[in-house]
Backbone as CSV, one residue per row, in Angstrom:
resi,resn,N_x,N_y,N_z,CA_x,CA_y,CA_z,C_x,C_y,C_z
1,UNK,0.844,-1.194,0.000,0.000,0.000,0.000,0.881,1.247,0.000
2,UNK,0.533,2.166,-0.950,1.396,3.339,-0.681,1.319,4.286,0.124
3,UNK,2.025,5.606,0.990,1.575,5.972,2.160,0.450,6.938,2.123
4,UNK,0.033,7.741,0.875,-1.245,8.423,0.360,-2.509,7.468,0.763
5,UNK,-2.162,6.252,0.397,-3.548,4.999,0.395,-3.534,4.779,1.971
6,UNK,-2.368,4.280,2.564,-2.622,4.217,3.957,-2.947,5.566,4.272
7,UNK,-2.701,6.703,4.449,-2.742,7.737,5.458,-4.156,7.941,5.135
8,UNK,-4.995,7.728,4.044,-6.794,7.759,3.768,-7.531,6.756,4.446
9,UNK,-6.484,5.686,4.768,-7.472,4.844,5.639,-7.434,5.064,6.865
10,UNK,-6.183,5.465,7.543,-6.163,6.318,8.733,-7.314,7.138,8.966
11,UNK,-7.342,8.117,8.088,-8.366,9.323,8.291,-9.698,8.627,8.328
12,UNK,-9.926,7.800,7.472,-11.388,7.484,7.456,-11.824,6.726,8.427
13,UNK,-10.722,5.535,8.933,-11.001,5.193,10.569,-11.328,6.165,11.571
14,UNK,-10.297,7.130,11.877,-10.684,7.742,12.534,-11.308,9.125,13.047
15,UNK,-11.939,9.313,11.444,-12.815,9.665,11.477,-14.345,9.744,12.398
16,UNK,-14.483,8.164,11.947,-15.109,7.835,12.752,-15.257,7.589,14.013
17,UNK,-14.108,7.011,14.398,-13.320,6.675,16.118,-13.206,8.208,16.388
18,UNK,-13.263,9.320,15.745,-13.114,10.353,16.663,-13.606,10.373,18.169
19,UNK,-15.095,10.233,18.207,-16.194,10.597,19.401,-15.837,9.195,19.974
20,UNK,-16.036,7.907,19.865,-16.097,6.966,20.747,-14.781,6.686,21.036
21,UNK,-13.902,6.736,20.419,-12.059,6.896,20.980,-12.037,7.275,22.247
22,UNK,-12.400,8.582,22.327,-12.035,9.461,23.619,-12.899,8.819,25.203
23,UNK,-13.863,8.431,24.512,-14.912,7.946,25.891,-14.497,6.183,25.921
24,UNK,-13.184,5.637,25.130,-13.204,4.389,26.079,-12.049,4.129,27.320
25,UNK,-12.531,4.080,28.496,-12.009,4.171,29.417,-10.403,4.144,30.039
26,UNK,-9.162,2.864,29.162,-8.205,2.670,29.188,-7.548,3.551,28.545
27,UNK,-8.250,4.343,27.501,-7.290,6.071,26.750,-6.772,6.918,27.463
28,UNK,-7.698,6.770,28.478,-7.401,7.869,29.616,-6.357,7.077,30.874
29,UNK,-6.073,6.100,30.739,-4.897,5.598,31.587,-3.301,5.800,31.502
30,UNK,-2.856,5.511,32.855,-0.789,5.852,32.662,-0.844,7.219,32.019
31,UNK,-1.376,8.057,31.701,-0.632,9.211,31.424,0.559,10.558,31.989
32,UNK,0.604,9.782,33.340,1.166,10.513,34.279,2.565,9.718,34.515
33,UNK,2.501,7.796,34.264,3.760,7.842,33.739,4.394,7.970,32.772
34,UNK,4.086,8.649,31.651,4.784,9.545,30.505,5.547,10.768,30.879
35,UNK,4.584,10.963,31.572,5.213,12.861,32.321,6.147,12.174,33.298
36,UNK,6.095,11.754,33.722,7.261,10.982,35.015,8.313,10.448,34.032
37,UNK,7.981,9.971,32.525,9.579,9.259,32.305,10.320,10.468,31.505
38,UNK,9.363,11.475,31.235,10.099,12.366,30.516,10.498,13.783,31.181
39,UNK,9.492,13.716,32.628,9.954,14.865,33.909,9.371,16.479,33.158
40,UNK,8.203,15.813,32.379,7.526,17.644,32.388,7.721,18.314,33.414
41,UNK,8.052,19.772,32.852,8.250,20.581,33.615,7.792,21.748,33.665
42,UNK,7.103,22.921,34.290,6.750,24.302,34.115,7.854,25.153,32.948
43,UNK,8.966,24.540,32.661,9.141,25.310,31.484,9.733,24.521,30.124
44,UNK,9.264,23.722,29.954,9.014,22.220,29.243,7.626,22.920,27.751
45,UNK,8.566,22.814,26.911,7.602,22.931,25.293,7.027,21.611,24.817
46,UNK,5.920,21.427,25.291,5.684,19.581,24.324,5.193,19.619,22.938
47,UNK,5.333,18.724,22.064,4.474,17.963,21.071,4.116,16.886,21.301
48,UNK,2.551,16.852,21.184,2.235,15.138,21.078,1.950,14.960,19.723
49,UNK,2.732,14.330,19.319,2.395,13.380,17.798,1.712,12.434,17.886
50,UNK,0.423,12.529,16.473,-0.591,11.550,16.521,-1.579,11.861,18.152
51,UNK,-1.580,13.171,18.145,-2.315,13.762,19.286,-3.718,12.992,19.131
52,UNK,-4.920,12.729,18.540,-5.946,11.876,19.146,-6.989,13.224,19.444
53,UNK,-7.996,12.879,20.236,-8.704,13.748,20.655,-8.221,14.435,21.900
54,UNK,-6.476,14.702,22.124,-5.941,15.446,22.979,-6.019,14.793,24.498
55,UNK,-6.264,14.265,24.524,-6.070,13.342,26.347,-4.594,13.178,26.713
56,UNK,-3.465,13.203,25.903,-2.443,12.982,26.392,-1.791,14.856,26.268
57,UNK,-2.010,15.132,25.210,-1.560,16.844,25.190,-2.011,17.492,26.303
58,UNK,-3.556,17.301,26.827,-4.332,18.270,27.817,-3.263,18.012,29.504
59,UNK,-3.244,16.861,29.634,-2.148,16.594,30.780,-0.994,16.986,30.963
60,UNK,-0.197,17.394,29.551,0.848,17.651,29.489,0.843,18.927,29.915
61,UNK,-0.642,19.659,29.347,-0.482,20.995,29.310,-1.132,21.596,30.879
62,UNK,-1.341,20.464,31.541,-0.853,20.949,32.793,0.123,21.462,33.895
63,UNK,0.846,20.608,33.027,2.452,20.782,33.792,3.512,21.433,32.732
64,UNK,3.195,21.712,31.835,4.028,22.650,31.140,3.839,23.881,30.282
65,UNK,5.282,24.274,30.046,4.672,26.100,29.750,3.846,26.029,28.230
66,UNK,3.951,24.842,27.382,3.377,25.554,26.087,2.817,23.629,25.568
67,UNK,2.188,23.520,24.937,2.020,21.964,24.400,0.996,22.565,22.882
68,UNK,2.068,21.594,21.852,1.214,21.315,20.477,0.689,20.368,20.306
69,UNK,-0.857,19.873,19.733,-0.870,18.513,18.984,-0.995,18.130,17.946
70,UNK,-0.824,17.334,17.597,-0.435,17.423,15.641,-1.160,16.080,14.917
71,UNK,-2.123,15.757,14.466,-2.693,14.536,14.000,-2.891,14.822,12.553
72,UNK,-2.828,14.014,11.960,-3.381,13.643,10.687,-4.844,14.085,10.487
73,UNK,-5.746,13.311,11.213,-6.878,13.278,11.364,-7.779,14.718,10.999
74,UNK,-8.559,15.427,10.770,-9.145,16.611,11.100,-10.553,16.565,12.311
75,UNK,-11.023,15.317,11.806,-11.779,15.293,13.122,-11.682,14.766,14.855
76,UNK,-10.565,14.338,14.708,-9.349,14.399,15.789,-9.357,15.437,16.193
77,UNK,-8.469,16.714,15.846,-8.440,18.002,15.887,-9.289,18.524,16.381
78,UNK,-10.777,18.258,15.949,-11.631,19.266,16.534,-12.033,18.548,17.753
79,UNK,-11.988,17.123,17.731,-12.270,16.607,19.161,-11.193,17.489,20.390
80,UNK,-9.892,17.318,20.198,-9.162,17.948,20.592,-9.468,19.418,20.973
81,UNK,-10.006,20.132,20.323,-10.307,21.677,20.325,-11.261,21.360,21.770
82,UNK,-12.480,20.698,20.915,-13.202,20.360,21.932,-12.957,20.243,23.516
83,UNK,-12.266,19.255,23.744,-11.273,18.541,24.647,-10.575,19.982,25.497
84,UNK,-10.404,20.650,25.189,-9.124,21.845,25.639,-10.038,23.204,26.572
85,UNK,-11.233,23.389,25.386,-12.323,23.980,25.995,-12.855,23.617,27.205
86,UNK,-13.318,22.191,27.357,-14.040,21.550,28.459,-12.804,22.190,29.649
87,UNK,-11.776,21.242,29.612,-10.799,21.492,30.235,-9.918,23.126,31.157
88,UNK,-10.865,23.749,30.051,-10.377,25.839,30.583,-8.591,25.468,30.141
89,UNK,-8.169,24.907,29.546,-6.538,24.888,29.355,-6.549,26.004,28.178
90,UNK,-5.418,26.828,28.372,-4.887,28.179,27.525,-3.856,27.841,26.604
91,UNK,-3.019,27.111,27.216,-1.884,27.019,26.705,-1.473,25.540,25.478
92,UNK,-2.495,25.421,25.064,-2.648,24.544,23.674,-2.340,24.938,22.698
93,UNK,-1.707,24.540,21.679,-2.361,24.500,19.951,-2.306,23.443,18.912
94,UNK,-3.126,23.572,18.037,-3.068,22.033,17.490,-3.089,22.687,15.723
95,UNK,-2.203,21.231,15.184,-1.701,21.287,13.846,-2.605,20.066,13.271
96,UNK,-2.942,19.817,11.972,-2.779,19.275,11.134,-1.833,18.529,10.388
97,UNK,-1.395,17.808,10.416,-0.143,17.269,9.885,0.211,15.858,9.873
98,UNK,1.775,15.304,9.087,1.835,14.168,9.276,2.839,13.622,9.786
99,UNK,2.874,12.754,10.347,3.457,12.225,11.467,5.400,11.883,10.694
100,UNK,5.347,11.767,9.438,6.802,11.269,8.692,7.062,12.390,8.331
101,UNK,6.262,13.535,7.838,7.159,14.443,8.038,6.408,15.924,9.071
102,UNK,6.980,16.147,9.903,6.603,16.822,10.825,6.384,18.380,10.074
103,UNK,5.365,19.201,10.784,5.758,20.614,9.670,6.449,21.474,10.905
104,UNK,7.798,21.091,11.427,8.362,22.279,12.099,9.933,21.754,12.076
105,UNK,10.592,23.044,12.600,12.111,23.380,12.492,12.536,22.330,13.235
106,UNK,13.750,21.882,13.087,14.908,21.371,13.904,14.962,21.759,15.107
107,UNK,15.030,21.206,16.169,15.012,21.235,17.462,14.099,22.521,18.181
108,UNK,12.751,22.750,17.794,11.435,23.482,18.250,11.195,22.984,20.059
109,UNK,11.427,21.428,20.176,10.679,21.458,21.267,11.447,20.590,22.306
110,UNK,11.107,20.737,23.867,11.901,20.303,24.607,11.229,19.055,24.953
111,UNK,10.153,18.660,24.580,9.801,17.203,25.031,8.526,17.001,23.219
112,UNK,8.667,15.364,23.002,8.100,15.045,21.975,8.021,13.557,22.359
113,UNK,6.322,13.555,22.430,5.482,12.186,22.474,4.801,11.904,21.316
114,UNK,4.328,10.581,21.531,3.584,10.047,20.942,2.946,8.582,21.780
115,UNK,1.986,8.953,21.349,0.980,7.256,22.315,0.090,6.623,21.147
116,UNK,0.553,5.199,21.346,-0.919,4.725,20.261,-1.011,4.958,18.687
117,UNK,0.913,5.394,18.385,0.387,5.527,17.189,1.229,4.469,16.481
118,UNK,2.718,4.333,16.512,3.151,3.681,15.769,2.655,2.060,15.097
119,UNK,1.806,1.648,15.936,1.501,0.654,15.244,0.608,0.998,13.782
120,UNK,-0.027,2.005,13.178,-0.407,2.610,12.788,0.527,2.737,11.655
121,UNK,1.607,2.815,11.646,2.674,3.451,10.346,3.035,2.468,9.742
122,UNK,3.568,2.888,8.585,4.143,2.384,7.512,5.576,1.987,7.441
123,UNK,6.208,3.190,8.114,7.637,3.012,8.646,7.743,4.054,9.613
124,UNK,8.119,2.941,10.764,8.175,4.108,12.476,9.476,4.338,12.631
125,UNK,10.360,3.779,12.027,11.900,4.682,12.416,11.770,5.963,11.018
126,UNK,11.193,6.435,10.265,11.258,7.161,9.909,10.710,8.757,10.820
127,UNK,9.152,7.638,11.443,8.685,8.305,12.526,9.226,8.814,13.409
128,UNK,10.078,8.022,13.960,11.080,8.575,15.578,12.006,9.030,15.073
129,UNK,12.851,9.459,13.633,14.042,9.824,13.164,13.363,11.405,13.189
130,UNK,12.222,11.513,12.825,11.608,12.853,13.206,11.324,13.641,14.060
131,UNK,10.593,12.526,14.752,10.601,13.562,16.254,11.581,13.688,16.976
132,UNK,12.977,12.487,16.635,14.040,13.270,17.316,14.544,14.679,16.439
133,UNK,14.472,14.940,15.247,14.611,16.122,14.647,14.229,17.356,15.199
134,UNK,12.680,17.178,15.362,12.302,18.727,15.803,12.425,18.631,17.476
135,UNK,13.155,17.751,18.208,13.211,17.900,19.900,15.235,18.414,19.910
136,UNK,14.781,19.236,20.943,15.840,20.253,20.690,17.159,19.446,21.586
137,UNK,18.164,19.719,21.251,19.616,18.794,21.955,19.400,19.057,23.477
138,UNK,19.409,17.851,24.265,19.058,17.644,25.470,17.775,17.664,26.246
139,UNK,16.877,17.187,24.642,15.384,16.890,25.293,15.130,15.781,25.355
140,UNK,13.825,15.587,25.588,13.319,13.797,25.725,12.059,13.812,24.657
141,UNK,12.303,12.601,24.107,11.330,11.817,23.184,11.095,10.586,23.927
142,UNK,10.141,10.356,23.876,8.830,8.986,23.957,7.824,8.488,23.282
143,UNK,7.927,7.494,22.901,7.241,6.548,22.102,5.976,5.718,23.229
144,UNK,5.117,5.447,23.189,4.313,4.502,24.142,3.332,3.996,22.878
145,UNK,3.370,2.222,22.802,2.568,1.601,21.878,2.654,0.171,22.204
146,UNK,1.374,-0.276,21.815,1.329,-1.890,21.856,2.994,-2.207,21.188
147,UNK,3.303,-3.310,22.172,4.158,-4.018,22.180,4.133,-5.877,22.461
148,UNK,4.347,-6.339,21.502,4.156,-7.881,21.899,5.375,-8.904,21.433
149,UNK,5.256,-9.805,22.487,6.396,-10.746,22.375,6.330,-11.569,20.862
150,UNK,7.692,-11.616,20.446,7.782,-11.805,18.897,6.670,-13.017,18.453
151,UNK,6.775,-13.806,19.131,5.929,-15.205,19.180,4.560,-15.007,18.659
152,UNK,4.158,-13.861,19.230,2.616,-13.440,19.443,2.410,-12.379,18.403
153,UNK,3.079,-11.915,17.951,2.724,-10.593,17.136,1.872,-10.494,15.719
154,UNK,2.546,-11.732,15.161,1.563,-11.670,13.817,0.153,-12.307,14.505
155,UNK,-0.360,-13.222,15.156,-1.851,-13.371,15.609,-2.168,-12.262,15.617
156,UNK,-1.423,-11.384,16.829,-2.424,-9.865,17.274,-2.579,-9.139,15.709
157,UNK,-1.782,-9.433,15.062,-1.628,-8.377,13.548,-2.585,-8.667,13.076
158,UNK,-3.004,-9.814,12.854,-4.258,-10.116,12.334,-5.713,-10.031,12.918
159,UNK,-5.390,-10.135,13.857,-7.266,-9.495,14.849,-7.074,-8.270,14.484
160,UNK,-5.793,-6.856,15.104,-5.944,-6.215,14.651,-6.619,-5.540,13.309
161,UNK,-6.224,-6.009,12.516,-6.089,-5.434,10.886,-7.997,-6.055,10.683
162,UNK,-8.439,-6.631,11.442,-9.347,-7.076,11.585,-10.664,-6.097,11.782
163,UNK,-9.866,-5.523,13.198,-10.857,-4.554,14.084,-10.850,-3.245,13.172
164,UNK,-9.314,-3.145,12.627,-9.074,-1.643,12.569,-8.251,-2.338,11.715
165,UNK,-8.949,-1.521,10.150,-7.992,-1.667,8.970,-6.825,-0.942,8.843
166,UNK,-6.871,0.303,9.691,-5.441,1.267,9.394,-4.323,0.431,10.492
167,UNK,-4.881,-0.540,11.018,-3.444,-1.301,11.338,-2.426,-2.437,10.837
168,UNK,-1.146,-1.514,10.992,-0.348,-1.882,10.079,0.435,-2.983,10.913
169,UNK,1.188,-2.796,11.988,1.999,-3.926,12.698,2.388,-3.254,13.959
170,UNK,1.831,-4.027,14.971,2.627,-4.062,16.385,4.004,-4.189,16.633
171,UNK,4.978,-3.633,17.050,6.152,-3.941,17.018,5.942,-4.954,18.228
172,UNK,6.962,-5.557,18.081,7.735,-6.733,19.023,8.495,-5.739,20.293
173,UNK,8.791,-6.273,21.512,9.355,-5.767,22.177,11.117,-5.771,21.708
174,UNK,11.442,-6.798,21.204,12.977,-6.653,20.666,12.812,-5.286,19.926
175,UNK,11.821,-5.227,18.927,11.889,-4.475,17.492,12.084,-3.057,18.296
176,UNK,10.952,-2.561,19.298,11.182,-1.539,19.815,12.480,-1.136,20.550
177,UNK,12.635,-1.866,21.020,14.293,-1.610,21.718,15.408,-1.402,20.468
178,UNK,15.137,-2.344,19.740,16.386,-2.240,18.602,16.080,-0.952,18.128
179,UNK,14.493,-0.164,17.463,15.017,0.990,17.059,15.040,2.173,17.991
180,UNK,14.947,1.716,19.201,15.960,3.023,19.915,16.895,2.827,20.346
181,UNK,17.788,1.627,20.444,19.425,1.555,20.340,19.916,2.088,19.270
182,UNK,18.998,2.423,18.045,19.624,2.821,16.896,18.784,4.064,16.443
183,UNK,18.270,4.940,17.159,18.060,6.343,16.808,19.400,7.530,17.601
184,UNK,20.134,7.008,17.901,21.079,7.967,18.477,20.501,8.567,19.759
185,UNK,19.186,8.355,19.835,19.349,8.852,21.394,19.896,8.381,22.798
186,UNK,19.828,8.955,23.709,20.839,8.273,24.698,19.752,8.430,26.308
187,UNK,20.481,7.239,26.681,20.119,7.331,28.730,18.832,6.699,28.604
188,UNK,18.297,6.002,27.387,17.333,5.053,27.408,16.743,4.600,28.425
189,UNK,15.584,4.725,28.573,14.603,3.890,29.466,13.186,3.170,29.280
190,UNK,12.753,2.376,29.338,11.974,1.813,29.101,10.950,1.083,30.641
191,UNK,9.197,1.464,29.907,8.934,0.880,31.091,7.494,-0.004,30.140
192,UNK,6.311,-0.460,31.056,5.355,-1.448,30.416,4.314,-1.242,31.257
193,UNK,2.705,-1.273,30.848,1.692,-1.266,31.261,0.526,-2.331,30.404
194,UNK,-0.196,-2.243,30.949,-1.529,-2.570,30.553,-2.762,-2.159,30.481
195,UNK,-3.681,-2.091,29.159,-4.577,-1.665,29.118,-5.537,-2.695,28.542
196,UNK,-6.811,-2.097,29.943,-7.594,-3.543,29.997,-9.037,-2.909,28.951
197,UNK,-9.454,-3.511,28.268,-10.670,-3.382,27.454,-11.729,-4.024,27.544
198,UNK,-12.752,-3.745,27.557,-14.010,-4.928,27.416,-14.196,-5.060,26.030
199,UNK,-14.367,-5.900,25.462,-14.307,-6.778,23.708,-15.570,-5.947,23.151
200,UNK,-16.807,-6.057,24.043,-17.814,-5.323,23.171,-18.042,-3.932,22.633
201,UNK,-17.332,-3.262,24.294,-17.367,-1.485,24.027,-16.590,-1.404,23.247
202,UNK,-14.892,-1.740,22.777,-13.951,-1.703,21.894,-14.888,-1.955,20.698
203,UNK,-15.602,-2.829,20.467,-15.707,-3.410,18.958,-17.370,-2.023,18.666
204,UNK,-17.795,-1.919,19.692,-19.066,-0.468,19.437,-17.849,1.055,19.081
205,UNK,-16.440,0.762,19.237,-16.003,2.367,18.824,-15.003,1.777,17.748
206,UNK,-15.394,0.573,17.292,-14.635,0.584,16.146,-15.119,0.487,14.523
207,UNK,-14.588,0.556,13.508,-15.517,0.179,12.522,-14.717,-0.589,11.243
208,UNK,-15.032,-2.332,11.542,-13.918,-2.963,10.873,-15.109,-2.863,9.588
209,UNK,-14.439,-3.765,8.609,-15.164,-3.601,7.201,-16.195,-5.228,7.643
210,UNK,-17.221,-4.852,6.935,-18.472,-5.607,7.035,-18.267,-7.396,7.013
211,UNK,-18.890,-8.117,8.353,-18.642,-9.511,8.420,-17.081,-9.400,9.597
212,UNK,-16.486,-8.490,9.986,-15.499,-8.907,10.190,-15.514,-8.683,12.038
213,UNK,-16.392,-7.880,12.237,-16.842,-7.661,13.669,-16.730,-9.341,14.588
214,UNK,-17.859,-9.732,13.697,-18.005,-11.391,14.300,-16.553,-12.181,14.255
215,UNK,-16.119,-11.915,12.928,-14.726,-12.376,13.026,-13.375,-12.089,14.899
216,UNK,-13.819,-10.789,14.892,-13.058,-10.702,15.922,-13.294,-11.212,17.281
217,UNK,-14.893,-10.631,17.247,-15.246,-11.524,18.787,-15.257,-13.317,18.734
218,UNK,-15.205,-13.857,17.444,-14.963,-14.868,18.476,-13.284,-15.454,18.295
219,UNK,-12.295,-14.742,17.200,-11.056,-14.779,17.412,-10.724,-14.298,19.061
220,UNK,-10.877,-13.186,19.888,-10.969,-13.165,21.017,-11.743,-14.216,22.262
221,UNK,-12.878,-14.572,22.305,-13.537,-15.330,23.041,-12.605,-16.690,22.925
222,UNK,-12.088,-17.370,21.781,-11.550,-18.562,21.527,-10.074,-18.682,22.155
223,UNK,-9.677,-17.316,22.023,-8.232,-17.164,22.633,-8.399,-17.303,24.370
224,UNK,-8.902,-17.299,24.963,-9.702,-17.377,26.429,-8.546,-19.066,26.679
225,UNK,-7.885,-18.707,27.505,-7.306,-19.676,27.985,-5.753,-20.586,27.510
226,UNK,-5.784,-20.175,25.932,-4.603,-20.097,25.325,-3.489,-19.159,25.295
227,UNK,-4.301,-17.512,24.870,-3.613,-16.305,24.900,-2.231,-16.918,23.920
228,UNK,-2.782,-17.008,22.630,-1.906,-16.770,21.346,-2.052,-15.436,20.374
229,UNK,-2.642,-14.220,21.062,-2.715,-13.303,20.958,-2.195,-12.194,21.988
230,UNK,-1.425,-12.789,22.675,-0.777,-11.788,23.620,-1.587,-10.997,24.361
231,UNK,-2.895,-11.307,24.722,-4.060,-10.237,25.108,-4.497,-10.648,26.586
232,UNK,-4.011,-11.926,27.024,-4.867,-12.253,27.967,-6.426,-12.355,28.388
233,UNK,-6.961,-12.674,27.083,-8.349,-12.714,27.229,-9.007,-13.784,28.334
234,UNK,-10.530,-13.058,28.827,-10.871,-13.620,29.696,-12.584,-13.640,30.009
235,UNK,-12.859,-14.188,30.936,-14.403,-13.663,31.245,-14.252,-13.144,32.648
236,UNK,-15.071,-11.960,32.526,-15.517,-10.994,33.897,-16.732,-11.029,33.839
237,UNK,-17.391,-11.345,35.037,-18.770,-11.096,34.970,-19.443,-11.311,34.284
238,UNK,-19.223,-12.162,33.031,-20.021,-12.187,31.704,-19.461,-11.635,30.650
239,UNK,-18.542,-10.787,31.093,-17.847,-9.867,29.517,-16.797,-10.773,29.178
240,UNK,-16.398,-10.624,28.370,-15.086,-11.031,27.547,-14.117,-9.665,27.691
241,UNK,-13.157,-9.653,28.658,-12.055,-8.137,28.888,-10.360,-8.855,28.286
242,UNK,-9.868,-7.847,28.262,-8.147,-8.336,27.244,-7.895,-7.536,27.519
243,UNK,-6.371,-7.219,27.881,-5.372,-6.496,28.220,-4.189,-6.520,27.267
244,UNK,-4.298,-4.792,26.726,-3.012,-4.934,25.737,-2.134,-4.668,26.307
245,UNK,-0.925,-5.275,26.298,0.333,-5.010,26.735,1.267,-3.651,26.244
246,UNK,1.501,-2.263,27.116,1.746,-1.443,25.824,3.415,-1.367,26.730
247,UNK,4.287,-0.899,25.331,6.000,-0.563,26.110,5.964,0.992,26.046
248,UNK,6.847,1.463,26.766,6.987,2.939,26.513,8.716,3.133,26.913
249,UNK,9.070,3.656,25.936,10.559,4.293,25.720,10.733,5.212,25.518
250,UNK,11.716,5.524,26.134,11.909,7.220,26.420,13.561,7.661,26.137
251,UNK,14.191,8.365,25.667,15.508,8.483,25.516,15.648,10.077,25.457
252,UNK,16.989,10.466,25.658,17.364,11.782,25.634,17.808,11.815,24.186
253,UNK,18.188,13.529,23.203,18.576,13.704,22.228,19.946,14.336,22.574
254,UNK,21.295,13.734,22.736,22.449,14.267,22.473,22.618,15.576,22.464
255,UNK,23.430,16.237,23.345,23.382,17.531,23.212,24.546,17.931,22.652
């Protein structure tokens, strides 16, 4: 697929995922250890790349002097707008844009995130070769995204691509480490969470292509006890809940 064809299926997913994205419950989790691995600060400039409907920018822009968010998406964006208003936060602004090539200068900002997106791309070291670009010498970049043990990754690739056609590939936990041993950044750290989902609300804010819904719930329900999807699926109460495993890496940019 070429990246014009992917970046339209992006948009048109989440398009739709705009409004039900933001209201499922695990989006709004760990965001405070992001700010802890990267030590926002009151005079700390952020970008969140692949900003979303702003849940990770609005936090940031609590604790620091200025925060951009930058999505592809347009109805992202306005969720985001949205999002900033509710919130009374001042110190926002949000771009349009794409994630491979960023629209700003060489070292603009003192901290540069991203959550939730790279699985999403086409090529993510092109991705992180960027945002270490516009983060200024002696800032921090962070990555936070599903991560799964090599074993497991193509199953999840395929439920994925299932649920959500704009997904392209989960990295492996090796894969992620290898490309930040090899973006030049330095003082590496890495940490891991989980985010727990219920199968039905996920599959009501998603919109796979027709017939394929059923496909997923019972690829999930069947995994119940095997976990050859790296998800830990299970029954609660009657629901079917899974926990994605996400990594988050964080490195300094060479000063």
């Amino acid at each position: 697929m070429t990246n014009s064809a992917h970046q339209d299926l992006i948009i048109d997913q989440f398009s739709r995922q705009a409004i039900p994205f933001a209201k499922i419950p695990g989006h709004h989790d760990s965001v405070q250890l992001l700010i802890e691995m990267v030590g926002a600060g009151p005079d700390d400039t952020v970008l969140d790349v692949a900003c979303g409907p702003g849940i990770v920018a609005s936090e940031f822009a609590r604790r620091s002097k200025a925060v951009t968010g930058i999505d592809l998406t347009p109805a992202m964006i306005e969720q985001a707008k949205r999002h900033q208003q509710e919130q009374g936060l001042t110190n926002l602004a949000w771009e349009l844009g794409d994630i491979g090539r960023l629209p700003f200068a060489d070292d603009s900002f003192s901290i540069v995130v991203t959550r939730y997106s790279f699985h999403h791309l086409l090529h993510p070291a092109q991705a992180l070769a960027e945002m270490i670009r516009v983060c200024r010498p002696g800032g921090r970049v962070l990555v936070a995204d599903v991560a799964l043990p090599p074993e497991k990754a193509a199953a999840y690739d395929r439920l994925e691509i299932l649920r959500d056609p704009s997904h392209t590939h989960a990295l492996t936990v090796p894969e992620f480490e290898a490309l930040f041993a090899g973006s030049g950044l330095v003082d590496c750290r890495q940490a891991a969470y989980g985010v727990e989902l219920k199968l039905e609300a996920t599959l009501k804010a998603s919109f796979p292509k027709e017939g394929d819904e059923e496909k997923v719930r019972e690829l999930v329900s069947f995994d119940i006890g095997t976990d050859a999807l790296g998800i830990a699926a299970r029954r609660e109460e009657g629901e079917v809940v899974y926990t994605v495993p996400i990594a988050v890496l964080a490195g300094d940019k060479a000063r």
